[in-house]
C-alpha positions as CSV (number, residue, x, y, z in Angstrom):
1,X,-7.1,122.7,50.3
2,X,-4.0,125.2,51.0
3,X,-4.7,126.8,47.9
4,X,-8.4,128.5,49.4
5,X,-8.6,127.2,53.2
6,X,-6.5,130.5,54.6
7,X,-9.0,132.2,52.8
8,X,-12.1,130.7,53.5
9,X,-11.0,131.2,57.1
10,X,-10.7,134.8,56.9
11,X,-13.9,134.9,55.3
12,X,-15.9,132.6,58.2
13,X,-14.6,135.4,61.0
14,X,-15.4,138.5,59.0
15,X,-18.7,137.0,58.2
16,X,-19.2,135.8,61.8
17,X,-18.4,139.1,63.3
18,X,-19.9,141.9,60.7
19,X,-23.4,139.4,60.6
20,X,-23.6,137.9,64.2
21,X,-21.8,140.1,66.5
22,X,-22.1,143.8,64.9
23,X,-25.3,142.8,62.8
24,X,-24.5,145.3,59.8
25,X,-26.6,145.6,57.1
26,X,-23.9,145.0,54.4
27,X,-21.6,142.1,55.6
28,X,-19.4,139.5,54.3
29,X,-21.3,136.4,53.1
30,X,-20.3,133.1,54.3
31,X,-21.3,130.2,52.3
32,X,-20.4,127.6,55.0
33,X,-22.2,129.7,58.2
34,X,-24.3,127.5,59.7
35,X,-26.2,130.0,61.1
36,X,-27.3,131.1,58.1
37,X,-27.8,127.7,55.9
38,X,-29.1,125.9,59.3
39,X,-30.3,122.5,58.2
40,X,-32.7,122.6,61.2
41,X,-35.8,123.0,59.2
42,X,-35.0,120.7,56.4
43,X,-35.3,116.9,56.1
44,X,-31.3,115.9,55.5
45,X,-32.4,112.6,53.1
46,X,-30.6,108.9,53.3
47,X,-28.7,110.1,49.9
48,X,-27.1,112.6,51.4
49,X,-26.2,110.6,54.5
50,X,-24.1,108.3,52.5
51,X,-22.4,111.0,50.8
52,X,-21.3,112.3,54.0
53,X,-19.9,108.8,55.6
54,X,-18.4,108.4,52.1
55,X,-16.7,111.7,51.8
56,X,-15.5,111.9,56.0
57,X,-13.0,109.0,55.3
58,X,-11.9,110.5,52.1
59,X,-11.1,114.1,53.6
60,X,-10.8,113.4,57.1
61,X,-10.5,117.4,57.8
62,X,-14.3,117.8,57.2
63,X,-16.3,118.5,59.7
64,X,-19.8,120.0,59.1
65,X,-22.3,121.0,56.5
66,X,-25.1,123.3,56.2
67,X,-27.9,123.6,53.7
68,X,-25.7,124.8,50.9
69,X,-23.9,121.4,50.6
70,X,-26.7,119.7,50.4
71,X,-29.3,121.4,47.8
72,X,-26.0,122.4,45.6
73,X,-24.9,118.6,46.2
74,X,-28.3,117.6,45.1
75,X,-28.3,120.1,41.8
76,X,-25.0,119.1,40.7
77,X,-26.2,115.1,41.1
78,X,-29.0,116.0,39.2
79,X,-27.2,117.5,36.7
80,X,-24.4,115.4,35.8
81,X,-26.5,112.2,36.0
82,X,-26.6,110.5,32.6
83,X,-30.5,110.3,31.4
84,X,-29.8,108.8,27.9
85,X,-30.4,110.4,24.5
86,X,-31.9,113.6,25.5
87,X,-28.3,114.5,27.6
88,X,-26.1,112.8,24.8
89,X,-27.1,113.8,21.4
90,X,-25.9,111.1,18.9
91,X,-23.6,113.7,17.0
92,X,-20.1,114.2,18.9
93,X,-19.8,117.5,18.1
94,X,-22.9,118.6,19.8
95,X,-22.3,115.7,22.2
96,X,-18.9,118.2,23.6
97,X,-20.8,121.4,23.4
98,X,-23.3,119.5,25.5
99,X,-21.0,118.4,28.2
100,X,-19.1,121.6,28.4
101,X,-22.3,123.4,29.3
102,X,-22.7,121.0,31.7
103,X,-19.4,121.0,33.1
104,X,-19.3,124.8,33.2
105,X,-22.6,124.3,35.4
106,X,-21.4,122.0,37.3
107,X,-18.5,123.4,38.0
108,X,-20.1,126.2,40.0
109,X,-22.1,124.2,42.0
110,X,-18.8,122.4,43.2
111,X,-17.1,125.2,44.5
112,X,-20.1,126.2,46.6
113,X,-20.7,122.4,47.7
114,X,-17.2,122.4,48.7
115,X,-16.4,126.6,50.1
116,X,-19.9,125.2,51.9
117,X,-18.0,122.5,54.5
118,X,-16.1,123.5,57.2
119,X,-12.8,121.9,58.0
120,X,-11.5,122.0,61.3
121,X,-8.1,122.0,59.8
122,X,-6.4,122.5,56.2
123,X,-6.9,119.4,54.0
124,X,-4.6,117.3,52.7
125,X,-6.4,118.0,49.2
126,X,-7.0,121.2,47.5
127,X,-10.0,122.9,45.9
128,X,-9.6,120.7,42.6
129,X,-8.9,117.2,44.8
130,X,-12.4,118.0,46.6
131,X,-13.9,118.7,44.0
132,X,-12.4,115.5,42.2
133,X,-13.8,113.4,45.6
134,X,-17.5,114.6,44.8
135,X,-17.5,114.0,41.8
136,X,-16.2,110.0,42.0
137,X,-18.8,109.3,44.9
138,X,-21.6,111.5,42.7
139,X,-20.7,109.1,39.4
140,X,-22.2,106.2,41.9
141,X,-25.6,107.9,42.6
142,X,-28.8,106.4,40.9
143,X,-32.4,107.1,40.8
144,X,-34.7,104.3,41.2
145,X,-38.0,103.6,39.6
146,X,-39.5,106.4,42.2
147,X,-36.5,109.0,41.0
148,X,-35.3,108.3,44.5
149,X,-31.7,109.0,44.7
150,X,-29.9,105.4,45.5
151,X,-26.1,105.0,46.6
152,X,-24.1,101.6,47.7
153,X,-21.4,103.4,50.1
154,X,-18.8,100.7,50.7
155,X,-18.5,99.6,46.7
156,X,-18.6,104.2,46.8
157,X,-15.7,104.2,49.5
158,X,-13.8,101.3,48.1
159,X,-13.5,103.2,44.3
160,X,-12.7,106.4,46.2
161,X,-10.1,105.3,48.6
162,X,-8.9,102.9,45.6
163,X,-8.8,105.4,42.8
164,X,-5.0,105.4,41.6
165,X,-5.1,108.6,39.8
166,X,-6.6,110.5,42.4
167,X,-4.1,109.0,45.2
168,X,-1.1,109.6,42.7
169,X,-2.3,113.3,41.7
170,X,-4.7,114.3,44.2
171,X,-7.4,114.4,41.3
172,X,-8.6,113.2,38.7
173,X,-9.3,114.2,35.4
174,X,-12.7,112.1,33.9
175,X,-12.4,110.8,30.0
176,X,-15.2,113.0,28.7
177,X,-12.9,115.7,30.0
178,X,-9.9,114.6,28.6
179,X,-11.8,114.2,25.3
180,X,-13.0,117.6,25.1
181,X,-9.2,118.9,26.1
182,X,-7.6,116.8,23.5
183,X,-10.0,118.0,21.0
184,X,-9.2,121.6,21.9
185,X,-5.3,120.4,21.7
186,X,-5.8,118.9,18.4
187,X,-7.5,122.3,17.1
188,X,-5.1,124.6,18.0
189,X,-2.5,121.7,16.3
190,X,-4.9,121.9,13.3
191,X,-4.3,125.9,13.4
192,X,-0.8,126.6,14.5
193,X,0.9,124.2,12.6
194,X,-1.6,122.8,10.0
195,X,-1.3,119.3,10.8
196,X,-4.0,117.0,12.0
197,X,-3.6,114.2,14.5
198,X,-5.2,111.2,12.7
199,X,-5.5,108.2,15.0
200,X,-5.4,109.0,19.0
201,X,-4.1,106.1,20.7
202,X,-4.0,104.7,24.1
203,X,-1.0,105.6,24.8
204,X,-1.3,109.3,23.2
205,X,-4.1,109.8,25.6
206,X,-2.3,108.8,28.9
207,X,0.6,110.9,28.0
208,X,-1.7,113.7,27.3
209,X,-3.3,112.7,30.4
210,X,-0.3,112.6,32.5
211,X,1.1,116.4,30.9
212,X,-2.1,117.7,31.7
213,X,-1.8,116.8,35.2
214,X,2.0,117.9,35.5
215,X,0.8,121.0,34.2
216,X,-1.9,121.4,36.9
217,X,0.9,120.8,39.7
218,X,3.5,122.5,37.9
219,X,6.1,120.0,37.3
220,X,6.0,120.4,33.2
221,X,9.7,121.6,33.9
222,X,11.3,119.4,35.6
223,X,13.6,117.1,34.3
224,X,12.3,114.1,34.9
225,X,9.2,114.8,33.4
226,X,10.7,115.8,29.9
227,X,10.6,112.3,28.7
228,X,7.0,112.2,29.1
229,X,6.8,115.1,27.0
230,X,8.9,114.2,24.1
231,X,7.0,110.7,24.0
232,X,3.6,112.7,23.7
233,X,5.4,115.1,20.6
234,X,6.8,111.8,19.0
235,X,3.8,109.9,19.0
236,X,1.8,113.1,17.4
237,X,4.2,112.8,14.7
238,X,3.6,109.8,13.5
239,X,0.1,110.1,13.4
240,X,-0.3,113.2,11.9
């Protein structure tokens, strides 16, 4: 998390000191201040438990949460949890629009879940690889007949700890995602150059996959990576 964590710090010592120490009216706000999101008065349910046990040997920097993580954790499981029909309308058009809304949501509950842990040093992973964490160990979650929230934690740790793409990139990108950003890709195509990519491939959508995440990290340039690149192009070709 060296993108944020220098940050976040700063913002746990201003908070600490203009709230706790000077008591101003008009402070900086800490999501992570335990103080203020104390779990005392709240009943911290088994769910949650195994998240944490889960998500300690992931990123081994984290070290406390507050009340924030978990009713944000709890609204983003919620959320995201696939209920059938009524979530995924049979049309795919109105199936994207759909998920983006609830991607967009989701999205902001994730940064508050994870600007809501403290670290008692920088992770290894940034924002997005946190985020990426949560969201694997969320995707095992179900609700039994009682809408209780259910979770087996080693199968959870053992799909976390195993997940290639995550361990190679330090996040992940999920196939609804990468649907709705190839669909995007093969607008603008549609657009810009008035051709329309016809069949999408397995192998188109791992190379789009893989740019995508050299774009993330930066690496689009680099000459190694330029193969990859003019694979993707040549493949679009002969498919358009």
């Amino acid at each position: 998390m060296s993108d944020i964590y220098e940050a976040l710090e700063e913002i746990k010592e201003k908070h600490w000191k203009e709230k706790h120490m000077e008591n101003k009216e008009e402070y900086q706000r800490d999501p992570s201040c335990l103080k203020c999101y104390s779990t005392d008065k709240i009943k911290i349910d088994e769910w949650f438990e195994g998240f944490w046990k889960v998500f300690q040997k992931v990123i081994l920097e984290a070290m406390s949460y507050n009340r924030n993580t978990y009713a944000k954790l709890l609204e983003y499981i919620v959320l995201t949890r696939k209920s059938g029909e009524e979530r995924y309308p049979s049309s795919k058009k109105k199936r994207d629009k759909e998920f983006e809304k609830i991607m967009k949501e989701g999205e902001k509950l994730l940064e508050v879940v994870v600007i809501s842990i403290r670290y008692r040093n920088e992770p290894d992973f940034k924002e997005e690889g946190i985020k990426s964490v949560i969201r694997i160990i969320c995707e095992h979650y179900m609700f039994d007949e009682e809408d209780n929230l259910i979770i087996n934690e080693r199968k959870t740790e053992e799909n976390v700890l195993g997940n290639k793409e995550l361990i190679k990139w330090g996040n992940i990108i999920t196939d609804d995602e990468l649907d709705i950003r190839f669909s995007r890709f093969g607008e603008w195509l549609t657009e810009k150059e008035s051709v329309e990519i016809k069949d999408k491939g397995y192998d188109t959508m791992r190379n789009f996959k893989t740019i995508l995440h050299l774009e993330e990290k930066g690496d689009m340039i680099k000459e190694e990576n330029r193969g990859i690149v003019k694979k993707f192009q040549k493949n679009n070709k002969e498919n358009c």
